[in-house]
ROPA-753827 format. One record per residue: chain; x, y, z of N, C-alpha, C in turn. Coordinates in Angstrom, 3 decimals. Layout:
BEGIN
+--------+----------+----------+----------+----------+----------+----------+----------+----------+----------+
| cadena |     n_xx |     n_yy |     n_zz |    ca_xx |    ca_yy |    ca_zz |     c_xx |     c_yy |     c_zz |
+--------+----------+----------+----------+----------+----------+----------+----------+----------+----------+
|      A |        X |        Y |        Z |        X |        Y |        Z |        X |        Y |        Z |
...
+--------+----------+----------+----------+----------+----------+----------+----------+----------+----------+
# end
This chain:
BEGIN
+--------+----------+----------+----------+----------+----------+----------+----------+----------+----------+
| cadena |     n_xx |     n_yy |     n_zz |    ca_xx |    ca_yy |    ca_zz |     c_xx |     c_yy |     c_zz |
+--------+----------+----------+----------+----------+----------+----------+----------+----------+----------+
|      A |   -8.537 |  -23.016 |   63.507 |   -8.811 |  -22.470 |   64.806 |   -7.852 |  -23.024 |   65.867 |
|      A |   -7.539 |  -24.333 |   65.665 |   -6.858 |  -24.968 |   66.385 |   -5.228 |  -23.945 |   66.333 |
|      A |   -4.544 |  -24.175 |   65.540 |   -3.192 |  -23.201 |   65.353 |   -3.263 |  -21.998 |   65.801 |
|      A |   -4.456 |  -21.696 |   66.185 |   -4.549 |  -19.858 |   66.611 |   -4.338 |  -20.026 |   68.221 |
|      A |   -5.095 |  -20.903 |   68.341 |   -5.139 |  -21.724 |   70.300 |   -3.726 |  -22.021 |   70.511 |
|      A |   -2.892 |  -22.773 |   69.993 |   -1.911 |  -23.315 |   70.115 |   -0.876 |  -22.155 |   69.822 |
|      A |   -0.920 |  -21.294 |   68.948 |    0.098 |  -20.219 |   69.264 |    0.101 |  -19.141 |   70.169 |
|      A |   -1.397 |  -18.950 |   70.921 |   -1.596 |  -18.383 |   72.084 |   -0.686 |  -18.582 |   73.265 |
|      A |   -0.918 |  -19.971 |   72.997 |   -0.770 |  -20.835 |   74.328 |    0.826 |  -19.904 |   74.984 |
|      A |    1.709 |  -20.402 |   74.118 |    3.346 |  -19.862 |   74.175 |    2.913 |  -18.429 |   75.111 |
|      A |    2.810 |  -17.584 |   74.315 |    2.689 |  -16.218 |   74.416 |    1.960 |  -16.097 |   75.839 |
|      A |    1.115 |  -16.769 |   76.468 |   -0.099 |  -16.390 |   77.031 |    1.331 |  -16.836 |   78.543 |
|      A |    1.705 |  -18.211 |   77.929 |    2.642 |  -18.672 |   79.199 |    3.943 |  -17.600 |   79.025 |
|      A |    4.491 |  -16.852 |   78.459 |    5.394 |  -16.127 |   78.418 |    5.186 |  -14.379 |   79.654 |
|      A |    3.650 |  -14.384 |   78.688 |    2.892 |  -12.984 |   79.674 |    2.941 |  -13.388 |   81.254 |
|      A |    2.748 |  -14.237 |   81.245 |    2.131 |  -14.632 |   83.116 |    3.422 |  -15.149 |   83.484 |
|      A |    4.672 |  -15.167 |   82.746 |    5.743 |  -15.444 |   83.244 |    6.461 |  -14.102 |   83.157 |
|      A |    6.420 |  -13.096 |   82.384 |    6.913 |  -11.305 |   82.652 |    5.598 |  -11.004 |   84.015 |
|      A |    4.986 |  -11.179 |   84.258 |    4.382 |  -10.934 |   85.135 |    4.605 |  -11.107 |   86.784 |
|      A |    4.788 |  -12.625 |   86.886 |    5.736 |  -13.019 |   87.844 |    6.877 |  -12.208 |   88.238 |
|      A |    7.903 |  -12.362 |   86.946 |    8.736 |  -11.584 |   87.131 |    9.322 |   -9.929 |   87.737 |
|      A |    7.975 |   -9.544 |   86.876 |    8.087 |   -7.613 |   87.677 |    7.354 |   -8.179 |   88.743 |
|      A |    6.613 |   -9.143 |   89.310 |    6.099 |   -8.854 |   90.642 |    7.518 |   -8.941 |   91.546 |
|      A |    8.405 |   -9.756 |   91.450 |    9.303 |  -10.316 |   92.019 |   10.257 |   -9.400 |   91.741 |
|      A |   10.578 |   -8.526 |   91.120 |   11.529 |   -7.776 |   91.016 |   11.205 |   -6.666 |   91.901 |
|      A |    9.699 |   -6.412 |   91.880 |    9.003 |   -5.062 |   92.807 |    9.335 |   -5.508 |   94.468 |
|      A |    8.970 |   -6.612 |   94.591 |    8.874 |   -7.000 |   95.611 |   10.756 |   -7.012 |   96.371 |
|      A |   11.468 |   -7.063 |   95.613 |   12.446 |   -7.367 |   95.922 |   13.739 |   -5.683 |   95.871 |
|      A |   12.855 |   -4.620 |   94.792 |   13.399 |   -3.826 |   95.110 |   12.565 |   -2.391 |   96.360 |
|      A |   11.125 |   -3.081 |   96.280 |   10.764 |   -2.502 |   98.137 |   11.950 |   -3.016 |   99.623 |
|      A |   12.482 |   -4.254 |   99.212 |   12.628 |   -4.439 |  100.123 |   14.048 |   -4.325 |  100.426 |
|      A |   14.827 |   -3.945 |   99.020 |   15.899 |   -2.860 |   99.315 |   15.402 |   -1.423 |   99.932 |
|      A |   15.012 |   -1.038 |   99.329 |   14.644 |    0.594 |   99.877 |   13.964 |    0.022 |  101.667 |
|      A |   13.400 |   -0.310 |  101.910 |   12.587 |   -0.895 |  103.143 |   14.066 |   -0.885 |  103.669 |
|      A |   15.239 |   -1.846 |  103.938 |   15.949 |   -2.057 |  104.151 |   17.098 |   -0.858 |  104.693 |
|      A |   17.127 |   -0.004 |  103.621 |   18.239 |    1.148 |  103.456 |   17.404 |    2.191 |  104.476 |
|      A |   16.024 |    2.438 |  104.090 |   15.829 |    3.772 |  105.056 |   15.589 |    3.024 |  106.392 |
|      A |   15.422 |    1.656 |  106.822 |   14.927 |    1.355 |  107.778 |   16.478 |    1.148 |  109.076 |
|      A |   17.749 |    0.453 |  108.397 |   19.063 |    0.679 |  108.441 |   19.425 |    2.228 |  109.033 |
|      A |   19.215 |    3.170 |  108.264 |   19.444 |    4.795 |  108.649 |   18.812 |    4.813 |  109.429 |
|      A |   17.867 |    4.706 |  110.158 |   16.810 |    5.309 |  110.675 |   17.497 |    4.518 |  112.191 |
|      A |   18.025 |    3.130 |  112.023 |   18.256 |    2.446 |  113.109 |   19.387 |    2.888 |  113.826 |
|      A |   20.371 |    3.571 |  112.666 |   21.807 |    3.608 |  113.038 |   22.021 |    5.182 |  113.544 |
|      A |   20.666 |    5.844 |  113.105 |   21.116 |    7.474 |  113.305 |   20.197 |    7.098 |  115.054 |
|      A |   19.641 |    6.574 |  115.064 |   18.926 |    6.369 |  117.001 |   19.791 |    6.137 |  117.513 |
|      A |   20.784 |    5.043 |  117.084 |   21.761 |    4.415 |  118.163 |   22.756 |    5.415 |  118.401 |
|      A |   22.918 |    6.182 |  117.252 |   23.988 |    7.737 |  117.568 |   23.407 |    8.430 |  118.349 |
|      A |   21.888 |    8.836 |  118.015 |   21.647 |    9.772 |  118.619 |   21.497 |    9.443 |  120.438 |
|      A |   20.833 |    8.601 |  120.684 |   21.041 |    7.562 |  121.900 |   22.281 |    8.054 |  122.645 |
|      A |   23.119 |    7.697 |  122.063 |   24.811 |    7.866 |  122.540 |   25.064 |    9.296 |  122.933 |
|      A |   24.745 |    9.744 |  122.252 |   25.222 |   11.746 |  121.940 |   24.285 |   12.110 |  123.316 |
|      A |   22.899 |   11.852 |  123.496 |   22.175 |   12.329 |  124.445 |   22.567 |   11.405 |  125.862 |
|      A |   22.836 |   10.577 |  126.007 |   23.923 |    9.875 |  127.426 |   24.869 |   11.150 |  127.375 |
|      A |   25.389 |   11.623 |  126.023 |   26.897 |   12.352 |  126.460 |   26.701 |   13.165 |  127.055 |
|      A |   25.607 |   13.961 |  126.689 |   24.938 |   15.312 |  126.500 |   24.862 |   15.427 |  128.175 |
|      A |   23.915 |   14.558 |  128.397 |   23.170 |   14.682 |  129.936 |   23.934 |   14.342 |  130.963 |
|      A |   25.380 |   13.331 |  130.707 |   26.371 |   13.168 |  131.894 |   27.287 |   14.665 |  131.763 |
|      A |   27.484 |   15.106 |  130.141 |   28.261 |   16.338 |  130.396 |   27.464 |   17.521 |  131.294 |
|      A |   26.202 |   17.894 |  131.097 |   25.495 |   18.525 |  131.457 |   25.415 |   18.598 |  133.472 |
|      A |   25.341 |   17.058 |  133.778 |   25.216 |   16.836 |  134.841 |   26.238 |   17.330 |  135.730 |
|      A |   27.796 |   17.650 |  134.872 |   28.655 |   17.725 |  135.369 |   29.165 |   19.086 |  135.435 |
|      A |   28.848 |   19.947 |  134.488 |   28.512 |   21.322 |  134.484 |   27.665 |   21.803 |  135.087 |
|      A |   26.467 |   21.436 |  135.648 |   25.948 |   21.940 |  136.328 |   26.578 |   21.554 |  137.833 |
|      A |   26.992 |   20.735 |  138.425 |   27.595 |   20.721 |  139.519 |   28.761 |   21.356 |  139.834 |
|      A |   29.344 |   21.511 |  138.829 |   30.304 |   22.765 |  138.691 |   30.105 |   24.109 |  138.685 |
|      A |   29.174 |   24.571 |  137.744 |   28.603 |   25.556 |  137.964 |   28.008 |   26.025 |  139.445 |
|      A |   27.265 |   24.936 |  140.512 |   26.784 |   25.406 |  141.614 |   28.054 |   25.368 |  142.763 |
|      A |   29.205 |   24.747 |  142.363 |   30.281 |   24.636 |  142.932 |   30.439 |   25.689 |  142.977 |
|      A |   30.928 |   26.732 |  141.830 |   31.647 |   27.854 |  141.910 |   30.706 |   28.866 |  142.709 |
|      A |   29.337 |   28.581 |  142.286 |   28.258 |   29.944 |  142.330 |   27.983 |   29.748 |  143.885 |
|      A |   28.414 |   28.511 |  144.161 |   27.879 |   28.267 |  146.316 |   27.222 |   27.605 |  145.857 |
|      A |   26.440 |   27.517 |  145.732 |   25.164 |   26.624 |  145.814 |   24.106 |   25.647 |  144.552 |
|      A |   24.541 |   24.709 |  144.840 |   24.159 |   23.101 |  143.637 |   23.699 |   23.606 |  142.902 |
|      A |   22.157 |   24.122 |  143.267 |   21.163 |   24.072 |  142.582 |   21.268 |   25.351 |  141.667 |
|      A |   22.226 |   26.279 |  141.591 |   22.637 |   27.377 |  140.903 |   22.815 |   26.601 |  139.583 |
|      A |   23.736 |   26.159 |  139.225 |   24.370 |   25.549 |  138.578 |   23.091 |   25.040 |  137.494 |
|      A |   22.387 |   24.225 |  137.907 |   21.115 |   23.349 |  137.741 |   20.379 |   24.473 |  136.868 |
|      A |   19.907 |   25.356 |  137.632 |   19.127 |   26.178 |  137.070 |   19.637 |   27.306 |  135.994 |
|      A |   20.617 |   27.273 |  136.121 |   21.046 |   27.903 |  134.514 |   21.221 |   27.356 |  133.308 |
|      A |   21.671 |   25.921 |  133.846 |   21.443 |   24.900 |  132.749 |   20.318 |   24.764 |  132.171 |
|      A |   19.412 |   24.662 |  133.131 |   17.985 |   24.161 |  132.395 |   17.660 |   25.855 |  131.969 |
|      A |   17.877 |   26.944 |  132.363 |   17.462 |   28.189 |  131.362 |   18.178 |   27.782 |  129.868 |
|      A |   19.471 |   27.200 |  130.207 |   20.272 |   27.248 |  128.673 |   19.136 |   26.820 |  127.571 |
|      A |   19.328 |   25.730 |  128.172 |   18.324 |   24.513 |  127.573 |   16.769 |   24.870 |  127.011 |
|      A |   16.609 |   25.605 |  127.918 |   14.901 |   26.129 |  127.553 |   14.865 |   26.854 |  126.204 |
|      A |   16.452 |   27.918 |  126.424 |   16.196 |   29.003 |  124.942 |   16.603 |   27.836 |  123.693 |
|      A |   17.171 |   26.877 |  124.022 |   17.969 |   25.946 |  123.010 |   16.444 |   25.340 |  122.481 |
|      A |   15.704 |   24.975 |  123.340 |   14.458 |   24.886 |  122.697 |   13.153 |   25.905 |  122.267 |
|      A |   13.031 |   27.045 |  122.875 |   12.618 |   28.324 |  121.861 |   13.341 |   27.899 |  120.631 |
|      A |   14.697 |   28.077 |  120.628 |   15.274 |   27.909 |  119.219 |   14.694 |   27.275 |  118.308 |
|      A |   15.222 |   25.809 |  118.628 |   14.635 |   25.126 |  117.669 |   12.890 |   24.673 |  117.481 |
|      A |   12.404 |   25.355 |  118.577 |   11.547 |   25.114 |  118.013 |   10.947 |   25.783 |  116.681 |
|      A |   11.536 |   27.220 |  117.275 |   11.256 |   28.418 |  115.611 |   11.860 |   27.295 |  114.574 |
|      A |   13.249 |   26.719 |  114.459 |   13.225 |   26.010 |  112.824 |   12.815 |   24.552 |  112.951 |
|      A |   11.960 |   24.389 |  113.757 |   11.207 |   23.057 |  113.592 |   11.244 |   22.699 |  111.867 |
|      A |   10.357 |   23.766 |  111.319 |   10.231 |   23.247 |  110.089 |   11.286 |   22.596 |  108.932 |
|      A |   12.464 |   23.504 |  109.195 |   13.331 |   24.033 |  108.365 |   13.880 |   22.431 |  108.622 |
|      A |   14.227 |   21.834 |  110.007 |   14.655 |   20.238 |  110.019 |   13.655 |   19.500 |  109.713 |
|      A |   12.333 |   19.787 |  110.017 |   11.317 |   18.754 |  109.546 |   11.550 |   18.782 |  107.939 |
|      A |   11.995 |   19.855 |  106.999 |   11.800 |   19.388 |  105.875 |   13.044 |   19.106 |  105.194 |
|      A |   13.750 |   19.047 |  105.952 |   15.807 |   18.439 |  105.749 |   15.190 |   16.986 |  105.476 |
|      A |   14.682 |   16.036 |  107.077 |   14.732 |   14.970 |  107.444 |   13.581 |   14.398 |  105.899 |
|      A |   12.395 |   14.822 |  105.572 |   11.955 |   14.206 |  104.849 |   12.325 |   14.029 |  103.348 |
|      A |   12.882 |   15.139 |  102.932 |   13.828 |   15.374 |  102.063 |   15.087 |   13.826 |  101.727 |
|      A |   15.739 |   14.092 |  102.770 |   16.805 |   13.083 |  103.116 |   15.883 |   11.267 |  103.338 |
|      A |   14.807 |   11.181 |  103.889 |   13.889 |   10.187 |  103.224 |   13.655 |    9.883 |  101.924 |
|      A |   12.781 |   10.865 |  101.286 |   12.269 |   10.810 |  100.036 |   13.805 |   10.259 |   99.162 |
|      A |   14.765 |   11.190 |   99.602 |   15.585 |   10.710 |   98.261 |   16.166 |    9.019 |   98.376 |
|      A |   16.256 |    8.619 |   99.670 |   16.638 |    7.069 |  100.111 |   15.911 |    6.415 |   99.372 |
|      A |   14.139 |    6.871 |   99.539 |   13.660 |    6.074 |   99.101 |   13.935 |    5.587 |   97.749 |
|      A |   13.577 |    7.032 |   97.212 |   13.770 |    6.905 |   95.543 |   14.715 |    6.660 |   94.487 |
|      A |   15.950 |    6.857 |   95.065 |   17.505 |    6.145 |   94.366 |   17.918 |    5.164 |   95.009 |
+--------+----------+----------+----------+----------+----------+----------+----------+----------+----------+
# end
């Protein structure tokens, strides 16, 4: 009985040592993926950030141009923001069509 205990023993310390191991490997490849989509996610704000400063000083500046030519400021202003309004009708119709790009483009970060 004794030799049956004693050859356990090995094996039993081997199991709880593969065990350890995939915990530590799990743990360590969440926190690649954690890492990679969390990285994208940081670096596409700081673009997008940038692009919308561009957006709204170019904008600002077209529209003062625009009321330049038309006489009057607020001309200018208000065609912009019509632009803008259909630019959002737009997208809002393919809301979906980017909502399911962006998760798409998640899912696969995550998973490779």
């Amino acid at each position: 009985m004794e030799t049956t205990t004693s050859s356990l023993e090995p094996l039993l310390e081997r199991v709880e040592e593969y065990g350890k191991t995939t915990l530590e490997l799990f743990k360590l490849k969440s926190l690649d993926k954690t890492a990679t989509v969390a990285s994208a996610f940081i670096s596409r704000l700081v673009l997008t950030g940038v692009i919308i400063l561009f957006v709204f000083t170019l904008t600002a500046a077209a529209a003062l141009w625009l009321g330049d030519e038309l006489g009057k400021n607020y001309y200018g202003f208000l065609i912009l923001g019509a632009f803008y309004g259909l630019v959002g009708i737009v997208l809002s119709f393919i809301h979906p069509f980017i909502k399911k790009r962006v998760t798409n483009s998640i899912i696969k970060q995550v998973l490779n």
